[in-house]
C-alpha positions as CSV (number, residue, x, y, z in Angstrom):
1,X,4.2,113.5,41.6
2,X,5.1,110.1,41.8
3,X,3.2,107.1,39.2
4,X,1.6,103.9,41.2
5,X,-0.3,100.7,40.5
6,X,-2.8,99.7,43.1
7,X,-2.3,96.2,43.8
8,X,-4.4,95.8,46.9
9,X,-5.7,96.8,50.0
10,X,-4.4,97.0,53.6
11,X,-6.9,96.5,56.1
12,X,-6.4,98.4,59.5
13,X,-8.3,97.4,62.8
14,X,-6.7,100.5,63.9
15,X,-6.1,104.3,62.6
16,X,-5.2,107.4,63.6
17,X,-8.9,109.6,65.0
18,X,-8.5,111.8,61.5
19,X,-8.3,109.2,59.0
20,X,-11.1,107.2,59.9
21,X,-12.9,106.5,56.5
22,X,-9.9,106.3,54.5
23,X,-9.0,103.3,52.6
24,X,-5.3,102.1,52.8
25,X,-4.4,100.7,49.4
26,X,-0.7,98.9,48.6
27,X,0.5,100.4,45.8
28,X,3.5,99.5,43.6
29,X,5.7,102.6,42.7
30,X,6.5,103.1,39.2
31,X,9.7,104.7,37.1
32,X,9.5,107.4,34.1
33,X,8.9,103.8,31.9
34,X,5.8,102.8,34.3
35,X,7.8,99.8,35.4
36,X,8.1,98.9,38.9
37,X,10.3,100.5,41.2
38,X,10.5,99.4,44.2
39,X,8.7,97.9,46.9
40,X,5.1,98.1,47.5
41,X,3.9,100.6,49.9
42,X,0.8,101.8,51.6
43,X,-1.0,105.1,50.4
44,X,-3.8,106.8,51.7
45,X,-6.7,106.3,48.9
46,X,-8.3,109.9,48.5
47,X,-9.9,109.0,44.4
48,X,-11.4,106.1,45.2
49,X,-9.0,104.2,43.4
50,X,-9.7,100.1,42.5
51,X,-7.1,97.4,42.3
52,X,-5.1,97.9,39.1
53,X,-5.2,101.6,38.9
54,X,-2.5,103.6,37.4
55,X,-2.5,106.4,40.1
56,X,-0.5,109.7,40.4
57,X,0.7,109.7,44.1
58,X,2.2,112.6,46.3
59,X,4.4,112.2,49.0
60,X,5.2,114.0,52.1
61,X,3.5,117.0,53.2
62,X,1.4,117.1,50.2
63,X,0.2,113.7,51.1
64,X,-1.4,114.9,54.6
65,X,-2.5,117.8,52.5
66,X,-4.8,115.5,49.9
67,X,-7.1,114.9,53.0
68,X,-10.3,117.0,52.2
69,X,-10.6,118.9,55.8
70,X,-7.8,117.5,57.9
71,X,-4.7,120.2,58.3
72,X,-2.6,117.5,59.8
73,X,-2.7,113.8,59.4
74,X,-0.2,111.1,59.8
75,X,0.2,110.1,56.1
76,X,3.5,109.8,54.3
77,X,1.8,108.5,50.7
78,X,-1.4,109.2,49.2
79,X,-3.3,108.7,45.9
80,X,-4.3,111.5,44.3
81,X,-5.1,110.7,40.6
82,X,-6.2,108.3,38.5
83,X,-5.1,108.3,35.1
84,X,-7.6,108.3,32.2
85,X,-5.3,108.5,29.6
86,X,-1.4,108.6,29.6
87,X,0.7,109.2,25.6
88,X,4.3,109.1,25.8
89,X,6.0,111.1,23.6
90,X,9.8,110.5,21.9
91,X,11.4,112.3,24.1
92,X,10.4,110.2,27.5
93,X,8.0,112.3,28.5
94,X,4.4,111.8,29.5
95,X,0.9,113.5,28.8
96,X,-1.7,112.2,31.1
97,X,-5.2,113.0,31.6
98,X,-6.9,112.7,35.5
99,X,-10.2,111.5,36.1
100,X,-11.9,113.8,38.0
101,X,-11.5,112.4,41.6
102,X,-13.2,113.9,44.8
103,X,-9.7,115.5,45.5
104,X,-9.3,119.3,45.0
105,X,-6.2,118.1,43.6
106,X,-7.8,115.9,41.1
């Protein structure tokens, strides 16, 4: 699982049939020191996360996976957390706490 910040939305005249009444949100990826990462990118919205966010993503297969009924969708990125609470400890490491999202993974 990957950390993001939403940063806006992406508007689509156009989507694949299965992913019809999914928001697109850009998202900024962040590093192990939530700073960013690289560029932003568009994810799949599955929480019903808002602008400013601090979201646990999933890539890949897992991504199309997030999709509540849909075996296979196009999606490479998708938000699948939002993050109530996040304590780092000495080591690096991070305890976070989900809200609980509409995802089974959340």
């Amino acid at each position: 699982m990957l950390f993001g910040r939403v940063r806006g939305v992406a508007v689509s005249t156009l989507k694949y049939p299965n992913m019809e009444g999914y928001r697109l949100l850009v998202v900024e990826p962040l590093d192990r020191q939530l700073k960013p990462s690289g560029p932003l990118q568009v994810a799949v919205d599955v929480v019903e996360a808002n602008q400013g966010d601090l979201c646990v993503m999933v890539r890949s297969r897992e991504a199309a996976l997030s999709l509540p009924g849909h075996k296979f969708v196009p999606v490479d990125l998708a938000l699948v957390g939002l993050v109530d609470e996040l304590t780092q400890r000495p080591d690096g490491e991070f305890d976070f706490t989900l809200k609980k999202g509409v995802s089974r993974y959340s």
